[in-house]
Each structure stands twice: as C-alpha cells, then as structure tokens.
N, C-alpha and C positions, 0 to 999 in steps of 0.2 A: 952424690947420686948413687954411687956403689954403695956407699955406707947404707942408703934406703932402701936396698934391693935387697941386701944381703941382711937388713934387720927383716923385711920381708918374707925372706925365702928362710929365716929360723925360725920366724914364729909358724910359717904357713905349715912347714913342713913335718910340724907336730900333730898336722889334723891325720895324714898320715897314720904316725905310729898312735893316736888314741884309736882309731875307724876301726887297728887290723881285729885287736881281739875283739871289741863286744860285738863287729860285725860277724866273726866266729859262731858268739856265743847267741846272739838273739836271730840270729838267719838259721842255725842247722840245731839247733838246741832239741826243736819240734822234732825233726825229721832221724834224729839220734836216738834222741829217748824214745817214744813214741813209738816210730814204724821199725827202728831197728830193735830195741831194748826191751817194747811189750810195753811201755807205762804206757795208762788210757789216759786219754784225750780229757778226762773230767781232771783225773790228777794233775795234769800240764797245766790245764786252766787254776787249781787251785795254786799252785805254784806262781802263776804270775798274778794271780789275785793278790797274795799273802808279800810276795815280793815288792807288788806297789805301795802296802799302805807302809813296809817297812822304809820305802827311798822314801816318801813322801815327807817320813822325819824326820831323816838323817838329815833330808840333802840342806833345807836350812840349817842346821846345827855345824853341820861343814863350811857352809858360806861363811856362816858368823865367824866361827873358829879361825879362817884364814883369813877374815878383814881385818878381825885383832892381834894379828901372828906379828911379832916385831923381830926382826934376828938383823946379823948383817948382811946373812942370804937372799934378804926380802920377805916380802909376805908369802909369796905363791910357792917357791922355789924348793921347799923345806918337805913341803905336801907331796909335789911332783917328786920329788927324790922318792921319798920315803914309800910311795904310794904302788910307786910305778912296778918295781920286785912284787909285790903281794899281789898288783893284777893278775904279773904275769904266772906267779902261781896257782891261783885260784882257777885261770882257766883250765892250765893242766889238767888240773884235780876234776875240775867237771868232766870231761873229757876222757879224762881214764880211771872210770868207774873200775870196783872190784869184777872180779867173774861171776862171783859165787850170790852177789846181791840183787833181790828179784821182791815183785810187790812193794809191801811197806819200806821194806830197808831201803829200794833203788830209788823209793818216792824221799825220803827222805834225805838221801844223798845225795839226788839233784836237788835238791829242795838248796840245801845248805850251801854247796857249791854255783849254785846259781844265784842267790842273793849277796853270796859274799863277791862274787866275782863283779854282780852288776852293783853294788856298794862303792867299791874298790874305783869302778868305772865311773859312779859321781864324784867320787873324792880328784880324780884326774884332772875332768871333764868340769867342773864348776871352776879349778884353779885355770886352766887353760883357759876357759872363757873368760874369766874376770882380768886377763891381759889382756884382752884384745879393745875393749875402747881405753887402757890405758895407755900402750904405747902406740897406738894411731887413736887420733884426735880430730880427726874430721872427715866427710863424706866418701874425698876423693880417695884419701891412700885406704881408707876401710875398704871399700869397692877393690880397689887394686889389690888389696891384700887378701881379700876375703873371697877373691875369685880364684885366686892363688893357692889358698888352704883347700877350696872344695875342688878344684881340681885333684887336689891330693889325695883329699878324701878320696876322689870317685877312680883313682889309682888303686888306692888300696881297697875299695869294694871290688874293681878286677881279681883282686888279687885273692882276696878273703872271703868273696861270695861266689864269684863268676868262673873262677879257677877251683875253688874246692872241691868237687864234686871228683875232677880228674885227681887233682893232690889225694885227696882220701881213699880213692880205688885203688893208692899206688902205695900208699903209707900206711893209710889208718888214721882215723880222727885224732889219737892220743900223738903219734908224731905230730900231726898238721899243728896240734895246737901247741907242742913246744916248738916247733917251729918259729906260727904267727907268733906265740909272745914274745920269745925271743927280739923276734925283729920288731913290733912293735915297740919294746920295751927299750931298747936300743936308741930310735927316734925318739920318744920322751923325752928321755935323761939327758940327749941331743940339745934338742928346745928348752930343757930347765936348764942348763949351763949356759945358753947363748942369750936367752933372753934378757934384755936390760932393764928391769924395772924400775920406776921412777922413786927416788932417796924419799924416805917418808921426813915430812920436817919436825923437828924436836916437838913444837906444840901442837901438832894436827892427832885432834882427840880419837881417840876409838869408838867403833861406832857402840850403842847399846842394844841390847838384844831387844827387851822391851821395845824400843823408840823405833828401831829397825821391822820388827816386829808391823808392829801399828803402822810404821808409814806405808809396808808393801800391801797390810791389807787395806789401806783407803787409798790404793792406786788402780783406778779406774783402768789406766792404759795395762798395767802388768796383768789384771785378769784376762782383760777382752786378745792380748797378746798368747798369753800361756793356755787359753783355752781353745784358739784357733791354731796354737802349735801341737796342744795335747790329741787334737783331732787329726789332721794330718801326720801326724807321727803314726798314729796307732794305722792308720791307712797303710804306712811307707809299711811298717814294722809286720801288718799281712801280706803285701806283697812279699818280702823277704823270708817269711815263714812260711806264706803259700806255694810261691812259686814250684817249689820242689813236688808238692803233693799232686798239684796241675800238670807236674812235666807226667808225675807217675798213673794218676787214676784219671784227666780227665784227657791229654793228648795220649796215653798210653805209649809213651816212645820210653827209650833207656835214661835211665836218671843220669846219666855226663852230660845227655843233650839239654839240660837245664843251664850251662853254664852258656849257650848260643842266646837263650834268654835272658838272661844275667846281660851277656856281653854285650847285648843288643840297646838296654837302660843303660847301662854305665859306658857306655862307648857314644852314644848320642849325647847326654849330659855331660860328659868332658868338652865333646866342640860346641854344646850351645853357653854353659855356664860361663865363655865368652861376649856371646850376645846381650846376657842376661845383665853381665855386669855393665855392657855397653849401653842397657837401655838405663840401667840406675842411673850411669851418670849425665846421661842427656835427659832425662826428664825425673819427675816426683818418684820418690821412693815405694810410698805407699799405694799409688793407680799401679805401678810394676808388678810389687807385691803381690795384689789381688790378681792381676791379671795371670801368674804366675798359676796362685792356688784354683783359679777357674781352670787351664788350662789342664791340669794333671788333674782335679777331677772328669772333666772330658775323655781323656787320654784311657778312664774304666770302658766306657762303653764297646766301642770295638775289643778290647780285649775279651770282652765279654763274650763273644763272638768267633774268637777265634778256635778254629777248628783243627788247626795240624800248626807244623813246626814253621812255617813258614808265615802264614797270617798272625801266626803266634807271636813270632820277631818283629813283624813291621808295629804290631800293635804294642808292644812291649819300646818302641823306639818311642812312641806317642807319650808314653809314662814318662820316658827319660828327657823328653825337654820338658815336661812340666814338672818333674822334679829339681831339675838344672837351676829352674827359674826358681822355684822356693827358697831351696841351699843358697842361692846366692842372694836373699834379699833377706830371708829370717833373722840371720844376725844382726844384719843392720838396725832389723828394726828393736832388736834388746837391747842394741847398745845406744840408743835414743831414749830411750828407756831409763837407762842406767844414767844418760848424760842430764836428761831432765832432773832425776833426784837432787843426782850432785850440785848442779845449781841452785836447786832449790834450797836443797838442806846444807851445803855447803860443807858433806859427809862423803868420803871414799868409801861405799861399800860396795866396788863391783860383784864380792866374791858372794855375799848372800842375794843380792838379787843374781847372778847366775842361777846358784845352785836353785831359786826358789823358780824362775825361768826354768831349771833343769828339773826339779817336779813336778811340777807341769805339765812336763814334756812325759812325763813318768806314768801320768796318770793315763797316757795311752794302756799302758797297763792292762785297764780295767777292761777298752773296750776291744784288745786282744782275745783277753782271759770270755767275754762273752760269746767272741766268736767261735773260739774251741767248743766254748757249749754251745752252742747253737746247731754245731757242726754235729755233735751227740745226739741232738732232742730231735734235730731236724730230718737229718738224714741215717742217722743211727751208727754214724763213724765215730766207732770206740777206740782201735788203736792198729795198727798195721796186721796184727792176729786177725781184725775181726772187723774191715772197714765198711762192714755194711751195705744191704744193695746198692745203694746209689753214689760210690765215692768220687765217679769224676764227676755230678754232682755239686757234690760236699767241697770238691774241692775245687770248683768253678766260682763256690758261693765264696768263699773263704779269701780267693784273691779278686774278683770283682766285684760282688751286689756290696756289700760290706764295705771295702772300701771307697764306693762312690757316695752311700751316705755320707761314711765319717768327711768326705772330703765336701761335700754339697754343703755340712755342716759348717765345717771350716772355714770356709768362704764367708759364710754368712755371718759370722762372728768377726770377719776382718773389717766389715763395714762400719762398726761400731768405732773402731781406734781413729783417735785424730789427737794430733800432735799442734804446739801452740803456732800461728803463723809464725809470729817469729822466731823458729828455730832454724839456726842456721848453723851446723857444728862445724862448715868450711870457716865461718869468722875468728872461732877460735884457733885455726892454723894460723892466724896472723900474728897470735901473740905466743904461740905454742910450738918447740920444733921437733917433728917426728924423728929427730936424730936425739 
C-alpha cells in the first residue's frame, strides 16, 4: 500500500513542476508583451497563430520519436532529462527581453522565445502523459492518481498565476521566471528519476510511423476527443490571458487584485477536484465528463456580469468547479483512448497519441489568436499605448462572450464520443499490478 501511494505521489507530483512554467508563459505572456512592452495586439495574435501550426507538427513527431526511444532509461525518461534544462531556459529568455528591442525585433524575439519555450513544453508534456495509462492500469488508481496530480497542478497555478502579479511588483518578471523554472524544473528531473516504467520485452515491435499515422486518423474517438479538448482549452487559455486585462480595463481596480481572482478558481477547484473524482468513481466516466464541461460553460454567464471585486470572486469560484470537474475527468478519457488502440493493435504507442491528443489541445491556438483579433477589429484594442475607447469592453468580451462559445461548443462535441460497452480497464487490474 505505501509502495502505491508513494508510486502515486512521483508521478502526481510532476503535474506540479510541468503547470509552473508554461502557466508563466501562456497566463502573462499577453499582459507582458502587449500592455507592458508596446507589442500590438494583432502581432501577439500572429504569434500564437504561427506557433500552433508549428506544435501542431512537431507534437506527432515527438510522440513517435519517444514510442521508438529504446535505452536502459526507458522510453520516456531520456526526453524528460534532456528536455527539462532547455524548458527551463527558454522561459527565462522570454522573459528577459533586451532593453534596447522595440517593433519588429521585440516581435520577433517573442515570437522565437515563445515557440521554443511552448515546443520544449510538448516535448515534456507528451512524455509525462504517455506514463500515465502505463503505470496505472485501470479506472480506479487513475482517478486516485489523477486527482492527485491536478490537485497539484492547481497548487502550482496558485503559485504561478494567482501569486504572480504580487511576485512580479516585488522582483520583476525576468526573476519570477528564473525562479518558476528553476523549481519547476527541479520537480521534473524529480518524476523522471522515480518513475518506473514498464521493461519493454526483447520482441514487442516498434510502432511505424506510417501505420501510427493512419490508425490515429481513422480514430473516430481521438477526433471527437481532441476537438472537444481543443475548445475548452482555448476557453481555459482566455480566461488566463483575460483575466488580467478584466482586473485592469473593465473592474478598473490595481492589477495584484487579480491574483483574489486567480485565487478564487484555483482555491475552489482544489476542494472540488475531490468531488469530481468521487463522482468518476461511483458512476460512468463519460455522463461525469459532460456534466463537468456543461458546468464551467455556465460558470461564463455570471461572470459576465460581474461588476466589482467582489461579484467578480464569487463568479470566478463558478469557473473553478467547472474546471475542477474537466481536469479531473479529461485524462481519463485519453487514456481510454489510448487503452482502446493497445488492444486493438496490440501496439504501445502512448507517447504519439499523447503528443497528437496534445495538438489538439494546441490548436486552442487558433481560437486564442482570433480573439486578440477580435479584440482589434471589434473594440479597437491595439496594445496598452492605445487600448481604445471601449477597453473594459474588450476586455469583458475577451474573458466571457468568447469563452462561453468555445465552451457551448465543446460540449456539443462531447456527445458524439462513446466507448465499446465492454470496456472495462478495472478488469485488467486483475491480471495487472500497479506496483
């Protein structure tokens, strides 16, 4: 039983050190460059245009690469080492732009620094996921484990969203971020040395890229999956980039008091992602799941609404159990996903359907990069020089009308997924031990 707790508490506790940087780098990225640095609002847009269709290549090529990785390290282990240092440098580097660079050259510095840092971040982020249906193996310790990492997660989103605002008035962004990587980076290297992967056997073939290829795109479930995560992502990903702009132009209070908003999500979703897991394992995964993504699109409306610091927090507490409930049920449902292939094709590739799950999730992307422009066309919010008449506005639309689409959306695409009656990954614990 300790052995299970304590295999638990290494792998959980790497959701941790992945969260601390890219929550850095995709929460204040906007509100860095943009309001403080002068880059407009269309250039930040083209930036996460240009950035998705780059992860959108990589992130299969990564997958594949670590399903065929043979050492005596393991498959995953070699990635995480090597990976983890370069994260942590690349956020720096965003982070602490030169002084002297303005217009094209700061567009381009972020540009570079942001794709390599959010690259670095699938190379992590695909190997770490493609452990998680292999060393838990059925329903039950998933759920326990995986309520366990997003608690962690939602530790280091205190820490890395909801605190930053204070850390940064006291440091500076370029500290804060040798900081974050530091310690995220630390947690990583943590989780790749403790983690026990499963001994690959002399004849278990590698997978082919081609065959790999073709199976994910006639996978009905992987689309209807990755395109109800890509929506919901891009929702989470404007709240996190919104919020700051909301604290600033449309409640007009001091930008620290964003982090009351912050703590208001991320302090509600720690005590519910207890619930959440309780309700996966007393009823169907999949009625949870939707109920989850209905839920936190709800959770827009009142915010929508809110008019000072205090309506603001109750209504930001509504986001955070509907996000509680997705984190805790999303993975679940890749790694059914993943369990179904294996059967089928009787082929270990967690690490490319991750990483193509993790493109997916990428191509939020797009519908980010839209809503910066929108924010342009609509309201005439060019960049913190020049936010145009109407920025609390722009910046009401930006974290609510916006993302209650993408979430209405989301939903709607959850109805499609259905998994075979008989799947039951608890029966595999019978012949299989999470030790």
């Amino acid at each position: 039983m300790k052995s299970e707790k304590l295999k638990s508490f290494n792998y959980a506790i790497g959701m941790f050190g992945t969260s601390i940087p890219i929550n850095l780098l995709k929460t204040y990225a906007a509100i860095f460059y943009v309001d403080r640095l002068g880059l407009k609002t269309t250039q930040f847009a083209l930036i996460l245009f240009i950035y998705t269709f780059i992860d959108v290549l990589d992130n299969p090529v990564y997958g594949f690469l670590s399903d065929r990785t043979r050492t005596k390290w393991g498959r995953r282990r070699p990635w995480l080492i090597i990976g983890t240092p370069l994260l942590v440098l690349g956020l720096i580097a965003f982070y602490s732009p030169p002084e002297f660079l303005a217009g094209q050259s700061l567009l381009a510095y972020a540009m570079l620094f942001y794709i390599l840092t959010g690259t670095l971040d699938s190379v992590i982020n695909a190997n770490y996921g493609a452990l998680f249906p292999e060393l838990f193996t059925n329903d039950a310790s998933r759920a326990k484990t995986n309520a366990m990492r997003q608690a962690f997660q939602l530790v280091a989103m205190i820490i890395s969203i909801a605190l930053t605002p204070i850390v940064t008035n006291a440091i500076g962004f370029s500290t804060t971020a040798i900081f974050y990587g530091i310690l995220g980076g630390v947690v990583i290297i943590h989780m790749a040395l403790t983690a026990r992967e499963k001994e690959i056997e002399p004849d278990e073939s590698k997978p082919k890229l081609w065959d790999s290829i073709k199976t994910i795109v006639t996978n009905r479930n992987f689309w209807i999956a990755g395109f109800t995560n890509a929506f919901y992502s891009a929702a989470m990903s404007l709240v996190l980039a919104g919020l700051p702009f909301f604290v600033k132009y449309t409640l007009q209070i001091p930008d620290a008091q964003s982090t009351f908003l912050f703590a208001s999500v991320l302090l509600i979703a720690i005590a519910c992602v207890v619930l959440w897991a309780w309700l996966v394992r007393k009823h169907q995964l999949l009625p949870v799941w939707r109920i989850a993504l209905g839920a936190l699109a709800i959770a827009f409306i009142p915010l929508y609404f809110a008019h000072n610091l205090v309506t603001a927090i109750a209504a930001s507490a509504l986001v955070g159990f509907g996000f509680a409930g997705v984190i805790t049920t999303m993975d679940l449902i890749g790694a059914r996903i993943m369990d179904e292939d294996t059967r089928k094709y009787n082929v270990r590739r967690e690490g490319i359907y991750s990483n193509a799950l993790g493109f997916m999730n990428r191509l939020s992307g797009l519908f980010t990069s839209l809503a910066f422009l929108l924010i342009f066309h609509l309201f005439g919010f060019e960049s913190g020089d020049n936010p145009g008449s109407q920025p609390g506005t722009a910046a009401r639309f930006l974290l609510t009308i916006f993302p209650l689409v993408l979430m209405v959306i989301s939903l709607g695409f959850s109805f499609f997924l259905k998994f075979k009656q008989n799947h039951d990954t608890n029966i595999e614990a019978k012949n299989t031990s999470d030790d």
